[in-house]
N, C-alpha and C positions, 0 to 999 in steps of 0.2 A: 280260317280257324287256327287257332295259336294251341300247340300243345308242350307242353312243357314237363322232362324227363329227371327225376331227382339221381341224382350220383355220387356218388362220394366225396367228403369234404376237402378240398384241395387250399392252397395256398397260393398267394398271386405275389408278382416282384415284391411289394415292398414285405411280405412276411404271413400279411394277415389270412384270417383264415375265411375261405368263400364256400355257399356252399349251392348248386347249382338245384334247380328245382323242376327243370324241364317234366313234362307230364303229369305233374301232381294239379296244374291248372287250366281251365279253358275260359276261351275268351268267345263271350256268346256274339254269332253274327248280328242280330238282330238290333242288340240294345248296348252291345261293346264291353260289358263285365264281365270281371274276371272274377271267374266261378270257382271255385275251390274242387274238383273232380271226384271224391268220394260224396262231394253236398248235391252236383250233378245227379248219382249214379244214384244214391237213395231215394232222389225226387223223379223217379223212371226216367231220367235223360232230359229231364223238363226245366228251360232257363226259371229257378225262382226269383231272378228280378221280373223280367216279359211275361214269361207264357210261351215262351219258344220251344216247339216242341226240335231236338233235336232225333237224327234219324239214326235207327237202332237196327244191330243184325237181328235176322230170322230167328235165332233161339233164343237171344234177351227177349224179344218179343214171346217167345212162346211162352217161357218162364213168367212173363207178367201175366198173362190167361190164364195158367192152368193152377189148381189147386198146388198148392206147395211144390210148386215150377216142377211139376214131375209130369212125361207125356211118354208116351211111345210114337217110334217113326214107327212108316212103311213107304215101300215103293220109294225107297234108295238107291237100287242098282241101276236105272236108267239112263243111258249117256249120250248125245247127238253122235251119230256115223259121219257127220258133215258130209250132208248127201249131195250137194253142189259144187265141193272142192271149192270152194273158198274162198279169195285172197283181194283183201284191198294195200292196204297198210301193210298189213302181216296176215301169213294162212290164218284160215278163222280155227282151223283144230288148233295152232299154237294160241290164241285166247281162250280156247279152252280148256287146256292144259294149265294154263297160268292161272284163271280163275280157281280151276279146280285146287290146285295147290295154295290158292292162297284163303279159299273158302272153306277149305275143307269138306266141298258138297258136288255133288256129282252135276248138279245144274240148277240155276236159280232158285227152286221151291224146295220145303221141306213139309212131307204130310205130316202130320199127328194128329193123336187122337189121347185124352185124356179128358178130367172131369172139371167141370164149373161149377162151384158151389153144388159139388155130388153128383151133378147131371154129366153122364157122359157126353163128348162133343168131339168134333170131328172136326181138322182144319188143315187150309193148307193156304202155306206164308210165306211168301215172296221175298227172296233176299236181292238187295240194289245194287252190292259189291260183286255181284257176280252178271258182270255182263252189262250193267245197266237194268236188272232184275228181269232184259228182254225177255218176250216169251218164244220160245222156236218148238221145234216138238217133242222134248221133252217135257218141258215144262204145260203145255197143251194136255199132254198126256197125263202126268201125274195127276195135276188139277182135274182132268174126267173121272181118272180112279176115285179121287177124293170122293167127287160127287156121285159116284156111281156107288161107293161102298154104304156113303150116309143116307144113298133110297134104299138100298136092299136091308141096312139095318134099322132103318126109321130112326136113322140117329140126326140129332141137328149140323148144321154145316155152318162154319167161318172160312170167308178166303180174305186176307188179306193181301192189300196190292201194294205194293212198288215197284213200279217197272217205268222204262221208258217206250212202251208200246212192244210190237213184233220186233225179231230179229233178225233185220234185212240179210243176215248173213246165209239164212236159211228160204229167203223170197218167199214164193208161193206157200211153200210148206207151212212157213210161219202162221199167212193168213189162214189158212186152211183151222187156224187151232180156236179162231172164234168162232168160229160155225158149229164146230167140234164140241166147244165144252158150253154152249149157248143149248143145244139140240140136250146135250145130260142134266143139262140143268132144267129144263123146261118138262122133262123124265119126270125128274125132282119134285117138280110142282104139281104135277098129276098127281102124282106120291102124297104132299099135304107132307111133305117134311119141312120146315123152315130151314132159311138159309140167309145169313147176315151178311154183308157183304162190307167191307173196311177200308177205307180209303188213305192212303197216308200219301204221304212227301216221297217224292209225284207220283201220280196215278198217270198216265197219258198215254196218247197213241191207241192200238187196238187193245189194250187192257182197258181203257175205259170205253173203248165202244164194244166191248163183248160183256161179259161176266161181271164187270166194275161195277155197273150199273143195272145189275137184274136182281139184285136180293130183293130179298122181300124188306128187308130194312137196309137201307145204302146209310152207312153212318163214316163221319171223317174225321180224324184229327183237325186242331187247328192249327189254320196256317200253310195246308196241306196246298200244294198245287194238284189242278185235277182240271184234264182238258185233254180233246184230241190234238189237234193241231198247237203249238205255240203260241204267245202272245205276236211275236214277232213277224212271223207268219202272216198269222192272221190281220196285222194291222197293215202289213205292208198287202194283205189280196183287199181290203176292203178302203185302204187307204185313209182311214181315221185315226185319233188316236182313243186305246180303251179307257175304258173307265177305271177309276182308282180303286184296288182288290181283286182284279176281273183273273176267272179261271182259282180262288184261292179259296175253299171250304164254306168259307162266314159268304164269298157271294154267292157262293152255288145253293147256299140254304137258301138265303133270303129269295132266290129266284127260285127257287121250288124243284131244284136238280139235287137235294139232296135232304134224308129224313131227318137229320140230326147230327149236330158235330159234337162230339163229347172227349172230354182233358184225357190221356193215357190214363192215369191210376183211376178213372170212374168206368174205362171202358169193359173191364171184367164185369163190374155191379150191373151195368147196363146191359149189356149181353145177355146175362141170366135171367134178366128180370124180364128182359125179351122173348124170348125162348120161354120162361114158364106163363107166358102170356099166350104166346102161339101155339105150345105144346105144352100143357099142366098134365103133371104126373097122373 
């Protein structure tokens, strides 16, 4: 992706005047136009030549759910100990000092809670830039709270996923976080709370084989990659080659792994109208 920054008008040898435009443009992976960046940002991140959904932080994303993008967090202060010490590449606490600083968020997920079309709702939304939006126990954790606060208040429940599965930096512990929020979630449903479950650009690894895949409505963007294992992976244990889309939203509908893919700007409408289908006032 091409981004391009505007800066001040300068002048080149022969006199004339230039003027640089770096950032004001992007250039969409999918279908290769170049997209005017303010025409991006009002279309929710959405290529309007394609349909390419481009991928968005944790509070843009919030900001498009909730009534006049206004939310309350909770269960911000929580920070991995790096209970394993660490170290491939680099100690894993120095990536997570750098995430932090450059996320501004203490670990992959952000809770909140505010209202859909007046209905209070309750969610918690995966950010990709931090980590790889991996889950470790943090993020394990936050995500229980989420679902523990929306049984005890009968309030409805959103998790939004991006992630690339657990955070091998955290092993076992990681695993340990689907068992974790699979068991408050299933609380949940004794409860008769509804709970939406949202798939974007990519879902994989143990985030889709935990929680990804237990709402009561699994709805995805399009376009979305959503899969445990890789294509690559997968085609080199099975030794064929996949079929064309395989693991991307539109096939996981058509084969019956997923309730509904719905465009970014329809997915508020749909939500609410879900929720007051499962829970009428």
């Amino acid at each position: 992706m091409s981004w391009f920054k505007r800066e001040n008008v300068e002048l080149d040898t022969s006199g004339e005047k230039k003027v640089r435009t770096e950032g004001l443009w992007v250039k969409c992976e999918q279908c290769r136009q170049i997209i005017w960046k303010k025409d991006l940002e009002e279309n929710y991140n959405v290529c309007p030549k394609c349909n390419k959904h481009f991928r968005i932080d944790a509070r843009t994303r919030l900001s498009y759910l909730y009534d006049d993008a206004k939310y309350e967090t909770f269960d911000t202060n929580l920070q991995s100990t790096d209970p394993l010490k660490f170290t491939d590449l680099k100690p894993y606490a120095g990536r997570l000092k750098r995430a932090q600083k450059d996320t501004g968020l203490s670990d992959a997920i952000i809770n909140a809670k505010g209202t859909i079309y007046g209905r209070p709702v309750i969610s918690s939304v995966m950010e990709y830039s931090f980590i790889g939006g991996s889950m470790g126990s943090v993020v394990g954790e936050v995500i229980t709270r989420a679902v523990e606060r929306a049984t005890d208040e009968k309030t409805p429940l959103i998790i939004v996923s991006a992630s690339g599965g657990a955070r091998m930096m955290e092993g076992v512990i990681s695993l340990m976080q689907l068992a974790k929020i699979s068991s408050a979630l299933a609380r949940m449903e004794a409860a008769k709370v509804p709970f939406i479950s949202v798939l974007t650009d990519p879902t994989t690894g143990g985030t889709t084989a935990s929680f990804a895949m237990l709402g009561d409505l699994n709805i995805a963007e399009p376009g979305a990659l959503i899969g445990f294992a890789g294509p690559r992976v997968i085609e080199q244990t099975i030794r064929q080659k996949l079929p064309e889309g395989f693991q991307r939203s539109e096939f996981l509908l058509k084969h019956g792994m997923l309730d509904a893919v719905v465009d970014r700007k329809n997915l508020k409408a749909y939500v609410a109208r879900a929720f007051e289908f499962m829970m009428p006032n």
